[in-house]
N, C-alpha and C positions, 0 to 999 in steps of 0.2 A: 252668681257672677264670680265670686272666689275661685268658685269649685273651676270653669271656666279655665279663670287666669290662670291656674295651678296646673292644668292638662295642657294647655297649648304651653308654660313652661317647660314640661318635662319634655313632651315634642321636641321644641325647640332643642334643646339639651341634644338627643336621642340624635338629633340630626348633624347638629355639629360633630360629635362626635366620630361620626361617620365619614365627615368629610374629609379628614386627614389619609384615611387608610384608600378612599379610592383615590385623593390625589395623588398620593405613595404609586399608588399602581401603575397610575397611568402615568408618572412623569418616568416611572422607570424601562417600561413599554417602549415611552417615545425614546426615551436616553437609549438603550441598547437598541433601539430599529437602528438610530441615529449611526451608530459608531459599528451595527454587523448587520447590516444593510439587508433586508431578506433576498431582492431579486437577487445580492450577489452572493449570498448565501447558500442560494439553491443554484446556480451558477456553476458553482465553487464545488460542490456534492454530485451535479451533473457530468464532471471531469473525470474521464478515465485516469486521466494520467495525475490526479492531485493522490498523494500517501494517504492510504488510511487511516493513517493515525491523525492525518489532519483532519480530513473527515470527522473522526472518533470527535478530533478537538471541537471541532464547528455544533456538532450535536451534542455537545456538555452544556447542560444551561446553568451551570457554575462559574463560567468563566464569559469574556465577551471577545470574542475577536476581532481584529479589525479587518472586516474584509476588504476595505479598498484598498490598503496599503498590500496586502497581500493580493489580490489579481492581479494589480500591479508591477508586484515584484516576484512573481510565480517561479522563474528562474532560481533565485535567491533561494526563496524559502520551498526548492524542491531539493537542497543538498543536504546529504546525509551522510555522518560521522563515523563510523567506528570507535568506539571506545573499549572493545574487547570485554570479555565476559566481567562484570563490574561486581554481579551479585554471586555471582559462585555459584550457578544452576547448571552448569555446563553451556548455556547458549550466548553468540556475542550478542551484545547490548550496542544499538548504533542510537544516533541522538535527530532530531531536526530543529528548524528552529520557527515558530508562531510569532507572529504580530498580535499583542493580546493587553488590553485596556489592564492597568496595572491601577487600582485603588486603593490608596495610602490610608493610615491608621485613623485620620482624620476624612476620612470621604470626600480627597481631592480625586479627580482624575489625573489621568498622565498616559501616553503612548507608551508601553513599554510592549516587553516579548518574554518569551518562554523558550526554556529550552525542553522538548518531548521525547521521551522514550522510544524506542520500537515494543519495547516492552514496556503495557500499560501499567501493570505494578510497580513501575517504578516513578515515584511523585515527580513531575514536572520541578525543575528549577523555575521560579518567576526573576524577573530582572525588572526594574523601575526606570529602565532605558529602552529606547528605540536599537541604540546600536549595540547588537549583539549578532556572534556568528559561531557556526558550527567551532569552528576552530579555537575559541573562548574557552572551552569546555576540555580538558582534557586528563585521563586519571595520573594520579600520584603512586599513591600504597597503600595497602591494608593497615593505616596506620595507630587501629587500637584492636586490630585481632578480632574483628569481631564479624566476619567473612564477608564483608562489603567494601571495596575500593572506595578511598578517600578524592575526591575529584578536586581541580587546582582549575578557576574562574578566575578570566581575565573579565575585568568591569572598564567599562568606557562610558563616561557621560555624554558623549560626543563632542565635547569641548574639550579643551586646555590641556597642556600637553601632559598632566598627570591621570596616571590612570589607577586602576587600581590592582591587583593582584592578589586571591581570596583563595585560602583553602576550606573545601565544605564538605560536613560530613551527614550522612543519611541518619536521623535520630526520629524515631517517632513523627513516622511517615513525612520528615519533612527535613527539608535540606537546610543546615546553619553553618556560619560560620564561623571557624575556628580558628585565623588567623589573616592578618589582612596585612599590606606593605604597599608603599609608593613605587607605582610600576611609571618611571619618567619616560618618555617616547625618545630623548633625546639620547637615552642611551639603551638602545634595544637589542645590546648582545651581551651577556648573553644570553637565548630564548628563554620563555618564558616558563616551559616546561623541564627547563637546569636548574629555575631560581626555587622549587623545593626538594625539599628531603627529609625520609623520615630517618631520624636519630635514634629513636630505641620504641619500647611500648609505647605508646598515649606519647610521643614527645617528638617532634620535629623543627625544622630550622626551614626560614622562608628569607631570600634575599633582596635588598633593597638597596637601587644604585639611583642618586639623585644628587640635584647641587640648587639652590641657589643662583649662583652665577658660577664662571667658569671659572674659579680658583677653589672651589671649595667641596667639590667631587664627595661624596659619601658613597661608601660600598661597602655593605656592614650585613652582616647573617643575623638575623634576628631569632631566636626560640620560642617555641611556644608548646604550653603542654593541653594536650585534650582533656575536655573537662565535662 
């Protein structure tokens, strides 16, 4: 009778165990059907006219896309950037922009996007926003020598009239930020692509025009060095 009770314990055990890893599977199945939809999926791969890099995008199973927001909004996210040769290969480098499930350090979800290469060796920018647009994205300088253009990101949460204004740089296949400033809507000249500069090696100045209320104006260069 022991012996018994000792074998349908470890069973028991055996099974449990088990059951974490296929709920794993399957809640995760249904969560990315849920948010890159298959019929619209194959929909979306079916389109002569959708970039193949979005394509490329759709068939990364690293990443989740959102396909409804993108059939959608096909128009949108069929515009494409130039940013001029970024990496120094001799080829220009243009950008698009994905609707793509953005999952924070803590395994929330959130709608956010990506900005994509034409050129796939070059890492995707992700963004923790919906609202982002080709025009976000545009370069700076080669500002630590080290033959890859520094890019200058406009951040919008879709709310409140502060936005942000990000210089980022390509480190170890992934893009960071190396300077950041209050970009106010209220005061949106000059562009956004005047408000940096680089100042010397590793060292640039990014501007910041904002108030409070309308007696207290701030318009201040702020510095910042690569690190």
């Amino acid at each position: 009778m022991l012996l018994l009770l000792l074998i349908s314990f470890s069973c028991k055990n055996k099974s449990d165990e088990g059951i974490p890893v296929k709920t794993e599977i399957t809640e995760f199945n249904s969560w990315r059907d849920h948010w890159e939809k298959p019929a619209q999926k194959a929909e979306l791969l079916s389109n002569s006219k959708i970039h193949k890099r979005i394509k490329e995008s759709l068939k990364d199973t690293t990443i989740v896309v959102l396909t409804s927001i993108l059939v959608d909004n096909l128009d949108r996210y069929s515009e494409i950037k130039s940013l001029g040769d970024i990496n120094n290969d001799g080829i220009n480098d243009s950008i698009l922009i994905i609707p793509e499930l953005f999952i924070t350090t803590n395994n929330a979800v959130e709608d956010g996007a990506s900005v994509i290469f034409t050129d796939k060796k070059i890492p995707p920018i992700r963004v923790n926003s919906a609202c982002l647009e080709t025009s976000y994205i545009f370069p700076v300088s080669d500002i630590d020598n080290d033959g890859i253009i520094e890019l200058g990101k406009y951040y919008s949460s879709c709310a409140s009239r502060f936005k942000g204004l990000q210089l980022i740089s390509l480190n170890q296949e992934e893009w960071k930020i190396k300077g950041q400033v209050t970009f106010d809507i209220l005061y949106e000249e000059p562009k956004k692509e005047e408000r940096i500069e680089k100042i010397e090696l590793n060292k640039f100045r990014m501007r910041e025009i904002t108030s409070e209320n309308a007696d207290d104006k701030i318009d201040t260069w702020k510095v910042f060095e690569m690190k």
